[in-house]
VOLUMGU-421225 format. One record per residue (C-alpha): residue number from 1; residue in one letter; chain; x, y, z. Coordinates in steps of 0.2 Angstrom, whole numbers, plus 5000, padded with zeros to 4 digits. Example, Ala and Ser with C-alpha at 12.3 -4.5 7.8 and 13.67 -1.06 7.14 Angstrom:
2
node n 1, res a, chain A, px 5062, py 4978, pz 5039
node n 2, res s, chain A, px 5068, py 4995, pz 5036
END
This chain:
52
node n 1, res x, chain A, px 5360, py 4962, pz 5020
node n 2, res x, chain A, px 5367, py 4967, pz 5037
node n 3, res x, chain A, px 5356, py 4985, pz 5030
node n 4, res x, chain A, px 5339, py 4977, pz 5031
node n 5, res x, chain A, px 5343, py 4969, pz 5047
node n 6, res x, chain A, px 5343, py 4984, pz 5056
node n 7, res x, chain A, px 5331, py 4992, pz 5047
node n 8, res x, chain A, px 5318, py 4977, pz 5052
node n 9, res x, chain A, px 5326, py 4979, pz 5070
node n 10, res x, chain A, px 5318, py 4995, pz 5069
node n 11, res x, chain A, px 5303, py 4990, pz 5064
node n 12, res x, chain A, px 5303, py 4981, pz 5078
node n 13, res x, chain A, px 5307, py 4993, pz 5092
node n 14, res x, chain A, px 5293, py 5004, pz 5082
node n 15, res x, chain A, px 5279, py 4991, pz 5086
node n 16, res x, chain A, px 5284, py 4987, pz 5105
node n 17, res x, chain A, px 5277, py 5001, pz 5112
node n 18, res x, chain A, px 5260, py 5000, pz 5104
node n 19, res x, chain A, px 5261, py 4982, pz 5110
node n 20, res x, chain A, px 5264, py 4985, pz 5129
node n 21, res x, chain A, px 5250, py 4996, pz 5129
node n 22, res x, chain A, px 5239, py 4985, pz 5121
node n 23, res x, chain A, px 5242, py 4972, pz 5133
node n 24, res x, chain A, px 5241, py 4981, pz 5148
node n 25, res x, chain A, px 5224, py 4987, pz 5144
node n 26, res x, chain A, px 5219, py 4969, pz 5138
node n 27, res x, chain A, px 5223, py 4966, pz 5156
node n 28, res x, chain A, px 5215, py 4979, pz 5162
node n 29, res x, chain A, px 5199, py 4974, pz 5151
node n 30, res x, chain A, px 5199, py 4957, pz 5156
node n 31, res x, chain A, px 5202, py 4961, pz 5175
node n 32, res x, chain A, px 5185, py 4971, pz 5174
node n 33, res x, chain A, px 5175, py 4958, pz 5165
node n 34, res x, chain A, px 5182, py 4941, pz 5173
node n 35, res x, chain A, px 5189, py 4946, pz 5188
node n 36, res x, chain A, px 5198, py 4930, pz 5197
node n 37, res x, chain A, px 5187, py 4918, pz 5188
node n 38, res x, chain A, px 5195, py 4907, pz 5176
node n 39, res x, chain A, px 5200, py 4911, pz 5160
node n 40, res x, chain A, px 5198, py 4902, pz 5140
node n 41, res x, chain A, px 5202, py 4884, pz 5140
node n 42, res x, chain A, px 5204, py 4883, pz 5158
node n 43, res x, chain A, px 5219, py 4894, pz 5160
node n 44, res x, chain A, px 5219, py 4905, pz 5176
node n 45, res x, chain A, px 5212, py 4920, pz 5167
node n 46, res x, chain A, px 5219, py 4937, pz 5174
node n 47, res x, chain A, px 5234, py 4927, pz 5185
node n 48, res x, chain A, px 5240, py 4920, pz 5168
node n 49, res x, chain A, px 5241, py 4934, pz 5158
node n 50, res x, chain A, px 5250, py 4944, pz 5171
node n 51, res x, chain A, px 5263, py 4930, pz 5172
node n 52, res x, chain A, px 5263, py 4928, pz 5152
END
C-alpha cells in the first residue's frame, strides 16, 4: 500500500509543472482578451485568477 502511495505522489509532482504553466498563460490569455473588465459570473476576472 504505502508503494502506490508514493508512486501516485509522483504522479502528482509530474503534472504540477505542466499545470503552473498552463495557468500562467491562462492568465496571460485572459489578461489580453478582458483586461480589468469583469470576469464569468460576475467574478473580478484577471484580479481573481491572480488571487486564486
Amino acid at each position: 500500500m504505502k508503494q502506490c502511495v508514493v508512486v501516485g505522489y509522483y504522479e502528482l509532482v509530474d503534472l504540477e509543472g505542466p499545470f503552473q504553466q498552463w495557468r500562467f498563460r491562462h492568465l496571460e490569455t485572459i489578461g489580453r482578451n478582458i483586461g480589468m473588465r469583469r470576469g464569468t459570473l460576475g467574478t473580478t476576472g484577471v484580479n481573481y485568477l491572480e488571487n486564486a
